[in-house]
C-alpha positions in Angstrom: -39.6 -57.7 -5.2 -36.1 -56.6 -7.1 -32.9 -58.1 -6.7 -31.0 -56.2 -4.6 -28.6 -56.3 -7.9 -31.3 -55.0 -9.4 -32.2 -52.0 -7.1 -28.8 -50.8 -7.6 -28.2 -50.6 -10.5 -31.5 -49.0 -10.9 -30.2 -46.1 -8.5 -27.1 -46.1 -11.1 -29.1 -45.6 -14.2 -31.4 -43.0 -12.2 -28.1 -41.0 -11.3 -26.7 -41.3 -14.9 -29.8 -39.6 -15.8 -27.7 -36.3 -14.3 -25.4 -36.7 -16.6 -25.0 -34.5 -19.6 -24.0 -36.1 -23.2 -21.5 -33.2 -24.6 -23.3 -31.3 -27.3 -20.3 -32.1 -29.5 -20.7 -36.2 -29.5 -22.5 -37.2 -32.8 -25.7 -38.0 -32.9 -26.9 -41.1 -34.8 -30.3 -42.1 -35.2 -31.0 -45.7 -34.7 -31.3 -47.0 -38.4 -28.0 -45.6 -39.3 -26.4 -46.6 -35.8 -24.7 -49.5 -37.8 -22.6 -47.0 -40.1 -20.7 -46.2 -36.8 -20.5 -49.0 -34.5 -21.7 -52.6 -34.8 -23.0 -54.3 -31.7 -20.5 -57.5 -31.0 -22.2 -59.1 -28.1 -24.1 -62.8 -29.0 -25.8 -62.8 -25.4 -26.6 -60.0 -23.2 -26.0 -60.7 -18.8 -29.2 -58.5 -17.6 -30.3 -58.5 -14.2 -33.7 -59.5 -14.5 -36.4 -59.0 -11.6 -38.1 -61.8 -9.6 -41.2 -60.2 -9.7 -42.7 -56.8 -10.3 -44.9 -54.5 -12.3 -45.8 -55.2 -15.7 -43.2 -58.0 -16.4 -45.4 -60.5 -18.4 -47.0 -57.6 -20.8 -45.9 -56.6 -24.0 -43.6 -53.3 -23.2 -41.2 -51.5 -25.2 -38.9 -49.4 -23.0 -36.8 -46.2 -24.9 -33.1 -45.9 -24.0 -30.8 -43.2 -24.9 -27.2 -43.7 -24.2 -23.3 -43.0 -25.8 -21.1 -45.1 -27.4 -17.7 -44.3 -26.2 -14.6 -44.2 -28.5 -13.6 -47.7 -26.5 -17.4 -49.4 -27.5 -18.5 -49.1 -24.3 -22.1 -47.4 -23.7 -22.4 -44.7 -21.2 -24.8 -42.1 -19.8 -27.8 -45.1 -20.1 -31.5 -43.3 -19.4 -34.6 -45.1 -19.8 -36.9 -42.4 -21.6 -39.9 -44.3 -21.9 -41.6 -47.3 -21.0 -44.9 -48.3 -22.4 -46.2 -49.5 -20.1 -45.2 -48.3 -17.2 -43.6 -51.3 -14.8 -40.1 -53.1 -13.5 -39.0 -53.6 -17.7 -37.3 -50.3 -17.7 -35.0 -51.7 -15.5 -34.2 -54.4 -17.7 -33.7 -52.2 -20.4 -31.1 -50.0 -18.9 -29.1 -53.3 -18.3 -29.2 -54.8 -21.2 -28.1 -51.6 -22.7 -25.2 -51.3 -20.2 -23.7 -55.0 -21.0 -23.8 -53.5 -25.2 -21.0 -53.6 -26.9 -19.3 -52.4 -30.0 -16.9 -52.1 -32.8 -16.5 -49.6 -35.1 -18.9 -49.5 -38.4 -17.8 -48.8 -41.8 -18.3 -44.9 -41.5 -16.0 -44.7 -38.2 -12.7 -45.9 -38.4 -11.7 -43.0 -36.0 -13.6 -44.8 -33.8 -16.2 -41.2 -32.8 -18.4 -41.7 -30.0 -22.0 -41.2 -30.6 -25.4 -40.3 -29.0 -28.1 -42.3 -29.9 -31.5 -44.9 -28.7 -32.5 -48.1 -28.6 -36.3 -49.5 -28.8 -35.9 -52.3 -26.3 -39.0 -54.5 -27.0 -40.2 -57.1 -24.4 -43.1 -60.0 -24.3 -44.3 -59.1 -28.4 -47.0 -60.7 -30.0 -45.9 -62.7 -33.1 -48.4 -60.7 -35.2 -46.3 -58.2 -36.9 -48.5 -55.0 -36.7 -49.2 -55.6 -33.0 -45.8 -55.5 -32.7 -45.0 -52.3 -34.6 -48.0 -50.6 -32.6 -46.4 -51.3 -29.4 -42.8 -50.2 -30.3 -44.4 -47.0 -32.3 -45.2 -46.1 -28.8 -41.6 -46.0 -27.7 -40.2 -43.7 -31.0 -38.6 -40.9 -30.0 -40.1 -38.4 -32.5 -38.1 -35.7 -31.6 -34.6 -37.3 -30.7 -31.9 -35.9 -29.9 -33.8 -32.3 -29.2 -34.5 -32.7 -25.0 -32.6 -35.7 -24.2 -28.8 -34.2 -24.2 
């Protein structure tokens, strides 16, 4: 069962999904995200299910969101989550409580689209765990996700 917490803001995230990203905000792929903004947060608070589907497996979940010109991440969608199960969620809101400062390369402080491989419940050995985030790459990012 989800935390009613939980349900909500999982109706949240599934209405942000409605939401457009302009077509003007610069896009960023995620291994140059830190030119632009710099994640500041040492903890993340993410609402977390009791129980549900999938929560003990290793899962990567795909999350495309913007970076506001305040460091603030908005229009959160959950794109993938391999597998399927209750972690998407949990991806969405850890990606909501994200914040940021301006990188090197934005001192104007420019929003940005861009995604984040959220991985959960990895193996330590290192190629197990690059199979199961290859799974959540968005391979053709940002075409289809505006």
């Amino acid at each position: 069962m989800i935390k009613p917490v939980t349900a909500i803001a999982a109706l949240w995230f599934s209405a942000s999904a409605l939401a457009a990203v302009n077509p003007n905000v610069k896009v960023v792929l995620p291994d140059h995200l830190t030119d632009y903004w710099i994640m500041t947060n040492t903890s993340l608070d993410v609402d977390v299910p009791n129980s549900g589907v999938n929560l003990d497996k290793p899962t990567c979940s795909a999350v495309t969101y913007m970076i506001g010109s305040d460091g603030r991440t908005y229009d959160i969608v959950v794109r993938r989550t391999v597998p399927a199960g209750d972690l998407a969620v949990v991806a969405a809101s850890a990606v909501k409580d994200m914040h940021y400062a301006p990188g090197r390369d934005n001192s104007a402080r420019q929003p940005v689209f861009t995604y984040l491989i959220v991985p959960f419940n990895l193996p330590a050995d290192p190629g197990e765990r690059k199979k199961i985030t290859d799974a959540c790459v968005l391979k053709d990012f940002p075409n289809g996700y505006r």
